[in-house]
N, C-alpha and C positions, 0 to 999 in steps of 0.2 A: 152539524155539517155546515161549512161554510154556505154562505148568499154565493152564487157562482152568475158575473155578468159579464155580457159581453158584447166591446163597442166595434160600430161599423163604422167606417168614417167615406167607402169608397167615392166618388164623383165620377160622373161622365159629364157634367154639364159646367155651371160655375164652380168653382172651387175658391171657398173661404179660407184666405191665409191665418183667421183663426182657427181650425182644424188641427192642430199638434196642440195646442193651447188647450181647448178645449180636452180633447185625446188626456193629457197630464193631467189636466186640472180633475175632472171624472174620473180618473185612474186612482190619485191622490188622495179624493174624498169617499171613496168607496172602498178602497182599501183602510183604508183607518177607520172603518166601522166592522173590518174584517171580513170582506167579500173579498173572492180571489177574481182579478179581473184578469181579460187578453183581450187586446185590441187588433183589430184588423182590417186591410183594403180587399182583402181579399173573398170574393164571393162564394170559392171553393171551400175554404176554412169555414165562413161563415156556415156553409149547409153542415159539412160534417162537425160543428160544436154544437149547433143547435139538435141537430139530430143524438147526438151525445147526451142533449139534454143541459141548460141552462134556464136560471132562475127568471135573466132581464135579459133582454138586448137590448140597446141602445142608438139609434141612427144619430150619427153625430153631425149635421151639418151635409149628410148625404144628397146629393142630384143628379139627375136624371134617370137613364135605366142601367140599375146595378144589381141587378140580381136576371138571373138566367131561373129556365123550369124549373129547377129545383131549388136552387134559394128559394123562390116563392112557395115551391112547400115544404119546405122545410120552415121557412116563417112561421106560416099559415099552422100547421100542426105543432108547431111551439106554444101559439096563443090559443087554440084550440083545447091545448094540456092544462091551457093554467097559469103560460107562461107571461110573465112582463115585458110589456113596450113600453120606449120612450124616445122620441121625437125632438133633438132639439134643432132650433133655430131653420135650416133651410133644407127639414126632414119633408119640410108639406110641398118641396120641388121634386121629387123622386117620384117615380114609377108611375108615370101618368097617366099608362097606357093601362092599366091594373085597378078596375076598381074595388078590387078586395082591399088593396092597400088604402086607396081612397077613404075608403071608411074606416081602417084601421087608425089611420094618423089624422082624421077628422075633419081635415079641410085642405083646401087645394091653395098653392099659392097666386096670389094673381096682382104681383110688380109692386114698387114699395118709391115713394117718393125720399130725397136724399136727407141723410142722415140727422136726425134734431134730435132736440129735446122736447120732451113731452110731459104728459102724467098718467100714469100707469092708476085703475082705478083697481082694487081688489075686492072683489064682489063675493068672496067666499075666505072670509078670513079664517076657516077652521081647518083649511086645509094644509098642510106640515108646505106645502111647498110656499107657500104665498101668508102665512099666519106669522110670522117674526117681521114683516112689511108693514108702512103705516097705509092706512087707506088710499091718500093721494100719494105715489112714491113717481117722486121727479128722476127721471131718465135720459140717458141719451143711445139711440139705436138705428136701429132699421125696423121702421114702422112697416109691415107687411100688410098689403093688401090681400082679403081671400076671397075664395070663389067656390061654390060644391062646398057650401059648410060654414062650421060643425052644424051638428043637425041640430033639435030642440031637446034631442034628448040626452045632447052632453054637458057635461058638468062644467059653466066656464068658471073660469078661478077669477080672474084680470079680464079688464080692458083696457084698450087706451081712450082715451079722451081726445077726439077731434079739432075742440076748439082749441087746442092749446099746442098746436101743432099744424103744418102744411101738407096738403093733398092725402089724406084719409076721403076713402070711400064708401065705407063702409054705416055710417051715420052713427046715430047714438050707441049702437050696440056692437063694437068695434072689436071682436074677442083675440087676446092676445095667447094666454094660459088655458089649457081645461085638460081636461080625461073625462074616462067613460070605462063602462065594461063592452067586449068584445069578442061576440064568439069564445066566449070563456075565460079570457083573460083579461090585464086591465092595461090602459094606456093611456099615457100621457103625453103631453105637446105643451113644449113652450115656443115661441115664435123670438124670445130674445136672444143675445148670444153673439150679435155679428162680431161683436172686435174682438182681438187679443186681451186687451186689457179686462174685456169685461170677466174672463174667465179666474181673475185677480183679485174681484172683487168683490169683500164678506158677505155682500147682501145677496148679491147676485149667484154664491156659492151653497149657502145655504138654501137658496130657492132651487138649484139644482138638486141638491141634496135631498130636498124633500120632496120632489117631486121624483127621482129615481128610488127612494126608497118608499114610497106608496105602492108604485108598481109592482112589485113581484108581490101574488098573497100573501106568501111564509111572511111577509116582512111588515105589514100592514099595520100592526097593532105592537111591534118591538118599537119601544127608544131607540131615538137617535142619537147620536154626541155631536154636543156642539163642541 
């Protein structure tokens, strides 16, 4: 039986003109590994597929509050089953007001100084999302400040590096990448993502790719195609 995932991209808050970008690029590479994907802004769709039953879902670049009662459990008894989260880029602005979610996607956003380049440190190189990376991988994004997070007991992948960049607050231990188990299922968070272009790019595709395909158990332990 197909991997069945499914991405959210709704906003009520900022909305990233990477977001269709993102939406294709995720579509693209999850279908070519043979998952049946449906994308949606829709929070009504959203409860009745999850309640249907899906492998992953995905928050694509989601903000503010986008989910009403029952999205939130319909989420909440998707991860509960088994099921995969993933978080990318400006998933840790949503649903602020929720701290189920809070813990779900690991850490809260808290403002990001303008765009540079960096260096990305990968402190978990065994992980499929972050393991085809050299240790220092030079970058250009949106450096995200966080706040409420991740706890200690999640698994960071990446950091960034402070010195090597402008207004990081965060100090030495600066977490970009991680996942965890949750309430029974697993999830993950990248905090990169902002631009169109990045969604274009090898390195940056396959760090998606590895990181959506950790998430749902069924999928854990399958090869991936590069």
């Amino acid at each position: 039986m197909p991997t069945r995932a499914l991405l959210f991209s709704r906003t009520t808050g900022y909305r990233h003109a990477s977001i269709p970008a993102a939406v294709r690029a995720v579509s693209e590479l999850l279908t070519a590994q043979g998952w049946t994907v449906t994308a949606t802004e829709d929070t009504a769709e959203l409860t009745e597929r999850l309640a249907a039953g899906v492998d992953l879902v995905a928050f694509l670049s989601t903000s503010g509050e986008v989910l009403d009662a029952a999205g939130r459990q319909a989420l909440r008894a998707h991860c509960e089953a088994g099921g995969g989260f993933a978080g990318v880029h400006a998933a840790t602005t949503t649903e602020y007001d929720w701290p189920w979610y809070g813990r779900l996607v690991g850490a809260r956003f808290d403002g990001h100084p303008p765009i540079q380049t960096a260096v990305v440190e990968i402190t978990d190189p065994v992980h499929p999302a972050v393991s085809h990376l050299p240790r220092r991988w030079q970058w250009s994004d949106e450096w995200y400040n966080f706040r409420d997070g991740p706890a200690d007991d999640v698994r960071v992948l990446a950091t960034v590096d402070e010195s090597t960049y402008r207004g990081g607050t965060m100090g030495a231990r600066h977490p970009l990448v991680w996942c965890h188990e949750h309430c029974g299922g697993r999830s993950f968070q990248t905090a990169l993502g902002h631009a169109a272009e990045h969604y274009a790019d090898p390195e940056f595709r396959r760090h998606l790719l590895g990181g959506l395909a950790w998430a749902p158990r069924r999928e854990a332990d399958a090869p991936v195609r590069r």
